[in-house]
Residue, then its C-alpha position, 0 to 999 in steps of 0.5 A: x404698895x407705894x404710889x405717887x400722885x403725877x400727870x400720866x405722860x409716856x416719859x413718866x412710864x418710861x422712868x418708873x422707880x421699881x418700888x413704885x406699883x401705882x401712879x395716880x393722875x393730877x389731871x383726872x380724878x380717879x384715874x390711875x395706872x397700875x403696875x405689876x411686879x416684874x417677870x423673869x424678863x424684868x418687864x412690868x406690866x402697865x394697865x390703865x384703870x378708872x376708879x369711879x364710885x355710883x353715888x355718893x359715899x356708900x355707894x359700889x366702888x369701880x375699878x374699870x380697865x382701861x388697857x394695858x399700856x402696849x396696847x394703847x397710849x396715855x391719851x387714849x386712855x385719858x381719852x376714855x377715862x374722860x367719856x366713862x366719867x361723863x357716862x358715869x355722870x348720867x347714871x350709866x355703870x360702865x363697868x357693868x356695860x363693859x362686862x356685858x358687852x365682854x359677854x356678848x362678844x364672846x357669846x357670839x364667837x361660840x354661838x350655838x346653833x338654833x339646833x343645839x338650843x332646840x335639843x336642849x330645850x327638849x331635853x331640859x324643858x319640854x320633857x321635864x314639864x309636859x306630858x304630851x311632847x310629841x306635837x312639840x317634837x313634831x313641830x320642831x321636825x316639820x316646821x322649825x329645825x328644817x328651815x332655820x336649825x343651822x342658823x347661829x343664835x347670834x345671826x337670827x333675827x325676827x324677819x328670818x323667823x318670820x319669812x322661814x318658819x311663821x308665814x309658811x304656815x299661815x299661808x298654808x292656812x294653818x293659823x292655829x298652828x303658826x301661833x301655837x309655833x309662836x308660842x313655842x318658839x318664844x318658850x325656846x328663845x326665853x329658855x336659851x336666855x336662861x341659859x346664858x346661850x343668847x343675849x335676848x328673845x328676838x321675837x318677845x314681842x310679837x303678837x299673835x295678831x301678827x302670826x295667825x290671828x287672834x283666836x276665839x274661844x271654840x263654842x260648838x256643840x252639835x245637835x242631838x241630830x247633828x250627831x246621828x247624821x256623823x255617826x250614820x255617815x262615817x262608817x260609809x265615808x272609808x274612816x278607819x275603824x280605829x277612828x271612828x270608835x274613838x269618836x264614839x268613845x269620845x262621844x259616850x264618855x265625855x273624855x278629851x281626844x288625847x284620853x281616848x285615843x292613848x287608852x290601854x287595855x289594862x285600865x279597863x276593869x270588866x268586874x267593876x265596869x269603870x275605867x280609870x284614866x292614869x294621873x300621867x294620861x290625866x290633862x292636870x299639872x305635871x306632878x298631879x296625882x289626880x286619876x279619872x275614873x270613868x263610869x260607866x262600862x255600859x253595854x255600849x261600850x263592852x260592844x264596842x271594845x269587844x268589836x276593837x279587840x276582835x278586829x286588832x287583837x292580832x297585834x298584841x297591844x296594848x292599847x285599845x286603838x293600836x296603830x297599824x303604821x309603821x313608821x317610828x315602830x312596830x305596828x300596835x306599839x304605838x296607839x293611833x295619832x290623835x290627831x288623825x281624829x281630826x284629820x279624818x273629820x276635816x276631809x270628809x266634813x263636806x260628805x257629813x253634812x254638817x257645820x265645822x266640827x273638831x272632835x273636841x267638840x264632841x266632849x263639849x257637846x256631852x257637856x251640853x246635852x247632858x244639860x238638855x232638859x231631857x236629862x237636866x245633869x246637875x252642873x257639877x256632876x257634868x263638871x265631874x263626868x269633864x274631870x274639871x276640879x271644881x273651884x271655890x268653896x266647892x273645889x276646897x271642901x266638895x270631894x264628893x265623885x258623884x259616881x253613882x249619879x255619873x253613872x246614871x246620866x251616862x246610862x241615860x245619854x247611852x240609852x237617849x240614841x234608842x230612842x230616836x230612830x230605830x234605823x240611825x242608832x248610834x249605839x245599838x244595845 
């Protein structure tokens, strides 16, 4: 390649020898016009570039393009050689910026819409990582796709965000919901930074102080009388029968609402009265092996499954409480809404009598009275009975399950209703 060393000026370019394929400036170091070989029309193309190194010797050498000399005109080009090389003297590599702005741009020609990332996000993310993803799937549906799904990646900004989808849900005084929407939200954006579908998260910042407040670690365990007075009143109330057995369920058990309600006949073994909870139905990692065991099967629990299969057996399901609805698929194909649990305790909490609740915390207040000093459960088989690893020392070197002492003080909570009025009994034997 030969090249000489001249002052760049539009009469050099119009008398360039053929052997010659590079001109380097006099004027600004670095600075040089390369050219290529000649085509079938004998034209040679003439791009302008900038050759600048980060540092001293050592450093990345650049070769930053200009433009092509049909394009613009030597003074331009000397022009932005000369503010890359102040750009360069700060520190800043232009050449990188100038790629990431190439990108950017052509991002924003092929801009997906927010649809086309929430559907890959399901796919790819949510799907692959969790095990309960209808409530992100719902989310999306109700609250998300409907309001903001058309936008592109590249027109939606933090207000839109707020003013479509956050601050209706808050306004309708869900603010739990609106902040768990947040969260998602970011997990989404982040994904489709990931991706490459979008330069940046438009809401990384945003608190959930912003959306629906900070929230507070829920402490509510109910009285033992708190509990007879719900359970002595929900049969009168017009609950569903399928709801109201997996409160009791979830209240004899200790099991988390999702457990319960997802609960299929098959797990359920009537010989050695236990019941195990799948690893895949279990709240633990997504590639946890960890099974529940629940014992025991008491006398309460056989009348109450008994009562569930007599009542819904028509349906063929296999789950224990089947849905009758029908509107993703055939009744009993599906087992009931576990959030319709709470939806069924908030609308009729007034009737109840009785502070807030959710049914979550019916698992707290297993926790809770098992600890009573009428029963006194030692911490651990109360962290067992919870299904919680145990942590430390214990959870390394303790595997022991504590079944037979789970059993007893499950027996014993059973058998603690008899005892305290014959006419509120929660769990007849």
């Amino acid at each position: 390649m030969a090249s000489i060393k001249v002052k760049l000026t539009e009469s050099v370019l119009k008398n360039i020898p053929l052997e010659i394929t590079k001109i380097n400036d006099t004027e600004i170091s670095g600075f040089y016009l390369n050219i290529g070989k000649a085509n079938k029309e004998g034209k040679r193309s003439q791009v302008y570039y900038l050759y600048y190194r980060l540092g001293g010797r050592g450093s990345k050498e650049r070769r930053l393009a200009l433009g092509n000399s049909s394009v613009i005109t030597v003074s331009e080009a000397r022009q932005l050689a000369k503010q890359y090389i102040g750009d360069v003297s700060r520190g800043i590599d232009v050449f990188l910026q100038k790629k990431k702005a190439v990108l950017i741009e052509k991002q924003e020609s092929t801009s997906p819409t927010i649809a086309v990332l929430a559907n890959e996000f399901i796919e790819r993310d949510i799907k692959a990582n969790r095990k309960d993803v209808d409530p992100v799937i719902r989310m999306f549906e109700k609250d998300i796709l409907p309001f903001i799904g058309s936008y592109k990646l590249k027109e939606i900004t933090r207000r839109e965000i707020f003013k479509k989808v956050l601050d209706p849900i808050t306004d309708r005084g869900a603010k739990t919901q609106a902040n768990k929407t947040l969260s998602i939200l970011k997990q989404m954006f982040n994904f489709g930074v990931e991706r490459d579908l979008i330069q940046g998260n438009p809401i990384s910042t945003v608190k959930k102080k912003s959306v629906g407040g900070l929230e507070k670690s829920r402490t509510r365990a109910l009285e033992f009388e708190e509990v007879i007075q719900v359970f002595e009143r929900l049969p009168k109330l017009g609950i569903s029968q399928q709801v109201i057995y997996a409160l009791k369920c979830i209240t004899l058990t200790g099991c988390r609402p999702v457990e319960v309600t997802g609960a299929q006949w098959p797990e359920f073994d009537f010989e050695k009265m236990i019941w195990t909870i799948p690893a895949e139905r279990v709240k633990q990692n997504k590639d946890g092996e960890r099974t529940h065991k629940v014992p025991p099967i008491t006398q309460n629990m056989v009348i109450l499954l008994d009562e569930l299969r007599a009542a819904f057996g028509y349906l063929n399901s296999k789950y224990v409480f089947p849905s009758t609805t029908t509107n993703k698929s055939g009744p009993g194909e599906q087992p009931i809404d576990r959030h319709s649990l709470s939806r069924s305790i908030s609308r009729k909490l007034e009737q109840l009598g009785v502070p807030k609740f959710v049914p979550h915390d019916l698992r707290r207040t297993v926790a809770t009275r098992l600890g009573d000093d009428d029963i006194g459960t030692d911490p651990i088989v109360i962290e067992k009975i919870l299904n919680y690893q145990l942590q430390g020392v214990q959870g390394v070197y303790n595997m022991q399950e504590y079944m037979g002492k789970r059993r007893n003080v499950l027996m014993l909570w059973g058998v603690k209703f008899i005892g305290v009025n014959k006419n509120q009994m929660l769990f007849e034997e």
